[in-house]
C-alpha positions in Angstrom: 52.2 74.1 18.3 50.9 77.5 18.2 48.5 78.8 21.4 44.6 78.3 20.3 42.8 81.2 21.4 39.0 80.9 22.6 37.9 80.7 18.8 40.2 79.5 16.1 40.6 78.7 12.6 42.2 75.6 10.9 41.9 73.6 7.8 40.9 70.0 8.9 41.2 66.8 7.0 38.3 64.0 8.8 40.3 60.8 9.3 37.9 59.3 11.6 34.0 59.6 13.1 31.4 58.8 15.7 28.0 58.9 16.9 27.9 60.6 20.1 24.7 61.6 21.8 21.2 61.8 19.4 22.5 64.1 16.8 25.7 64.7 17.4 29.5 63.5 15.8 33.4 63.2 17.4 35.6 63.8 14.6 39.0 62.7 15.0 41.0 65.2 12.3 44.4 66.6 11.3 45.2 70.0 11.3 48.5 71.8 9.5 49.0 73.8 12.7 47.3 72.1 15.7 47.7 67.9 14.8 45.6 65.9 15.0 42.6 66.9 17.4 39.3 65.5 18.5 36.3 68.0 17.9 32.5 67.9 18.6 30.2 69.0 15.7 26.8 69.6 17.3 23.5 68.4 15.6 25.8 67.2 12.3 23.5 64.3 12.1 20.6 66.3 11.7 19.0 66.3 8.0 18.5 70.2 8.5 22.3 70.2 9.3 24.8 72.9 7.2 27.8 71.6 8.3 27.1 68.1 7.9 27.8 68.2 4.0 31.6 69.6 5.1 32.6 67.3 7.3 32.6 64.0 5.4 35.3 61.5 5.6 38.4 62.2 4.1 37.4 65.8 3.1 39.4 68.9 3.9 37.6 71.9 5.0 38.2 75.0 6.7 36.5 75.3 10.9 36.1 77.9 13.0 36.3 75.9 16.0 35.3 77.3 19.8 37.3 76.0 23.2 35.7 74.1 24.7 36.2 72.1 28.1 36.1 68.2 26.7 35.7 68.9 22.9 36.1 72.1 21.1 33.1 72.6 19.0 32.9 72.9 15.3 31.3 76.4 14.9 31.4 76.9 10.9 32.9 74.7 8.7 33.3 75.2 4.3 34.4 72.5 1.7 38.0 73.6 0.6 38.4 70.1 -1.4 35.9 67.2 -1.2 37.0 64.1 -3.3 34.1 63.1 -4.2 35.6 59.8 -5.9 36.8 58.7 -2.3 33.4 58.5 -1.2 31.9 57.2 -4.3 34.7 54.5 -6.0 34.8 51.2 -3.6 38.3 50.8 -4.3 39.6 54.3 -3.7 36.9 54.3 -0.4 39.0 51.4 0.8 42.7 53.0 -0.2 41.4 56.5 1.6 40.0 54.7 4.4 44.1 53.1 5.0 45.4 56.1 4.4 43.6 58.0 7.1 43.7 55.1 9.4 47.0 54.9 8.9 47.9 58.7 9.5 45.8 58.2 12.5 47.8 55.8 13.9 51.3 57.4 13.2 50.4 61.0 15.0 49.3 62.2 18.2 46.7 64.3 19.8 48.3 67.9 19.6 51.3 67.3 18.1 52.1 70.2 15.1 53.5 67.7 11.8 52.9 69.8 9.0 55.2 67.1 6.7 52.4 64.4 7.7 49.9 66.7 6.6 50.9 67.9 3.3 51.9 64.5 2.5 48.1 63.3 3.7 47.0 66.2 0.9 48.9 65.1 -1.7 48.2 61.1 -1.4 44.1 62.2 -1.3 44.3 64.5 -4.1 46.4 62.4 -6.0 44.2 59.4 -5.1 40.7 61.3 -5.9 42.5 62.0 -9.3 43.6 58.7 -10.4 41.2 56.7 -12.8 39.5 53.9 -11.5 41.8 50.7 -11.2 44.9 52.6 -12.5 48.1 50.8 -11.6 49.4 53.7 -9.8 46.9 53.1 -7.1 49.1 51.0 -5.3 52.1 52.7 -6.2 50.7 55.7 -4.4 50.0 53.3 -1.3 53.6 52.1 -0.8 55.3 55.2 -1.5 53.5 57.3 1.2 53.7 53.9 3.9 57.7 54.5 3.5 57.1 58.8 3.3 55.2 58.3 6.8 57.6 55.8 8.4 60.2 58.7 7.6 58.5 61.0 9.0 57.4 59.2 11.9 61.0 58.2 13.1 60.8 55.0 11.9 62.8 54.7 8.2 64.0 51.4 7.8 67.5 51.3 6.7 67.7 50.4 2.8 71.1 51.1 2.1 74.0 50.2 4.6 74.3 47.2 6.4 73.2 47.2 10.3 75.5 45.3 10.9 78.8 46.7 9.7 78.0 49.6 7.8 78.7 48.4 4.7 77.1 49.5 1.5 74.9 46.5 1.0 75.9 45.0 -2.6 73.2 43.9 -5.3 72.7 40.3 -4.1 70.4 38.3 -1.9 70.6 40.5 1.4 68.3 40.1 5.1 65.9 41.5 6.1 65.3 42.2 9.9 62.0 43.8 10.5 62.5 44.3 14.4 65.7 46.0 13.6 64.5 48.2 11.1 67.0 47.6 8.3 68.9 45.3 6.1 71.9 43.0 7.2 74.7 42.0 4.5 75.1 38.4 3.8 78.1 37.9 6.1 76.5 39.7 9.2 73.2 38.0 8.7 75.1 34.6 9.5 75.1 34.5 13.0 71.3 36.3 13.1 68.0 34.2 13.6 65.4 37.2 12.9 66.2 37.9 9.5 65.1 36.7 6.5 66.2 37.0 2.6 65.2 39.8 0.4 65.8 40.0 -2.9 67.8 42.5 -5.0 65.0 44.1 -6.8 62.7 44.2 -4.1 65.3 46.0 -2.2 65.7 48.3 -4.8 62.2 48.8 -5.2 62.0 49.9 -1.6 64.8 52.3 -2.1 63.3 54.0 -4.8 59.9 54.6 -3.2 61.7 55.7 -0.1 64.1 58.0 -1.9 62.0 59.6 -5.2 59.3 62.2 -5.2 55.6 60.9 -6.3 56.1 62.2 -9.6 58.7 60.2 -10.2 57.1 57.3 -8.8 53.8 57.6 -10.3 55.3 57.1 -14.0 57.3 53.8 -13.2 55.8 50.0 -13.5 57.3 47.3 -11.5 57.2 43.5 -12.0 53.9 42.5 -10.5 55.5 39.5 -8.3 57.8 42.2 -6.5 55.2 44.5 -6.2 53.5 42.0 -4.1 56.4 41.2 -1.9 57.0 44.6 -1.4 53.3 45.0 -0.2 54.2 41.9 2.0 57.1 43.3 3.6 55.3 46.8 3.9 52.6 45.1 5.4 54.5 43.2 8.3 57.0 46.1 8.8 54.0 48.1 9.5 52.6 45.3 11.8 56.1 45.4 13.6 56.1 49.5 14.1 52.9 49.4 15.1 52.3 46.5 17.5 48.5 46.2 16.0 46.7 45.6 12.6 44.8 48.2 11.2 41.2 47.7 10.4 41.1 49.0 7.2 43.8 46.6 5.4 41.5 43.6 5.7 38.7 45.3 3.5 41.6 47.1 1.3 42.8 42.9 0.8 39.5 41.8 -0.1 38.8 44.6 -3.0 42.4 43.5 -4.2 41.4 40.3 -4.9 38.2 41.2 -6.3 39.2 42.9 -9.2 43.0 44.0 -9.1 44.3 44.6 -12.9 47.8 42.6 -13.6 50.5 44.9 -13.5 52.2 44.2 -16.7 56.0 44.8 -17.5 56.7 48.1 -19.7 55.9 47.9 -23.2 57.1 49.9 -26.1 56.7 53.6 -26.2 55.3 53.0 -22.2 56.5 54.4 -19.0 60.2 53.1 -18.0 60.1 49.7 -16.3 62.8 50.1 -12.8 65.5 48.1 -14.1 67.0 44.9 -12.3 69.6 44.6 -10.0 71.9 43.5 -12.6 71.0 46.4 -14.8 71.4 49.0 -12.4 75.1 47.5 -10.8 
């Protein structure tokens, strides 16, 4: 991580905010160059405030930031993307708020990731883009979870078995989520913590882990192994993490409230992922 000198500049997304004092806000945010950091912006709740209006949630602006001895200070601070649909679309509010909360959770205080952060650009910019209920949304959700664990050290293994080292075959394989990986058939035998997972989940999991976005975005998946990926997803988080993350009960609830069916590929529509038994 480079040296910050008494003043310093840096583009800053806002994952996470509080009142401190009469007027003023801790913003916890992520830098390209400095991770994630906790500053101070004095008097940003003040109506007659000009930085206020730049440092919204999810927004990434450029600072000029100050040393300081508990907090460095938020000197200046300009819009350099605002996402306006993040802060205005309940749904995408909820998908933004995991994704910062999430990001939050996998880095550090002062620990330089510049991976984490272009990835955290391009899920918000992609997310702000998408029209409201689009069926990529959660597409876009899953894909970075397994971009993050990646990057965070903690890839589950999708391909060979933990056990033997195998290439797993396109059957009914095991899942062990405080292993991190899949077991083949045989080895799962004599294993208590694992548990089945089917072929095209697997492979549905092994193409978000392994394609670029663009690739992902155009693909429609079976809406019953969407949801067991979110499932598994979900509780391998849990399992990384040790703790549930605020934001996924209120990201649930909106899910239920109005979530469009995602329907199989139709004619002339983009390319369905085939089965297991197509792709062996």
């Amino acid at each position: 991580m480079p040296d910050r000198q008494r003043l310093y500049r840096t583009h800053a997304v806002v994952l996470r905010r509080r009142d401190f004092g009469d007027a003023d806000r801790i913003l916890t945010v992520l830098t390209p160059n400095y991770g994630k950091l906790e500053l101070i912006a004095k008097g940003a709740r003040k109506t007659t405030s000009r930085k206020a209006g730049h440092l919204e949630m999810f927004g990434h602006s450029s600072l000029l930031v100050a040393k300081a001895r508990t907090w460095d200070i938020i000197t200046e601070a300009v819009s350099v993307e605002s996402f306006p649909a993040l802060r205005s679309d309940l749904d995408k509010i909820g998908q933004a708020s995991y994704l910062a909360e999430l990001v939050d959770s996998f880095t550090e205080t002062g620990d330089e990731n510049l991976a984490i952060w272009d990835l955290l650009i391009l899920a918000l910019q992609e997310l702000n883009a998408l029209e409201p209920g689009s069926r990529s949304a959660p597409l876009l959700l899953h894909w970075v979870q397994l971009q993050l664990l990646a990057l965070a050290g903690f890839q589950p293994q999708l391909f060979e078995c933990l056990g033997c080292d195998a290439e797993l075959e396109p059957v009914t394989n095991f899942l062990s989520l405080s292993e991190g990986g899949i077991f083949c058939p045989g080895c799962a035998a004599a294993r208590r913590d694992v548990e089945p997972i089917e072929a095209d989940v697997l492979k549905v999991l092994r193409f978000f882990q392994t394609r670029t976005w663009p690739t992902v975005r155009n693909v429609q998946v079976r809406s019953h192994i969407l949801q067991r990926v979110d499932n598994l997803l979900h509780r391998y988080l849990l399992t990384v993490l040790e703790r549930r993350l605020k934001s996924v009960d209120f990201l649930r609830r909106l899910q239920h409230m109005d979530a469009p069916p995602i329907r199989a590929a139709a004619a002339g529509a983009a390319p369905a992922l085939p089965t297991a038994e197509e792709s062996a």
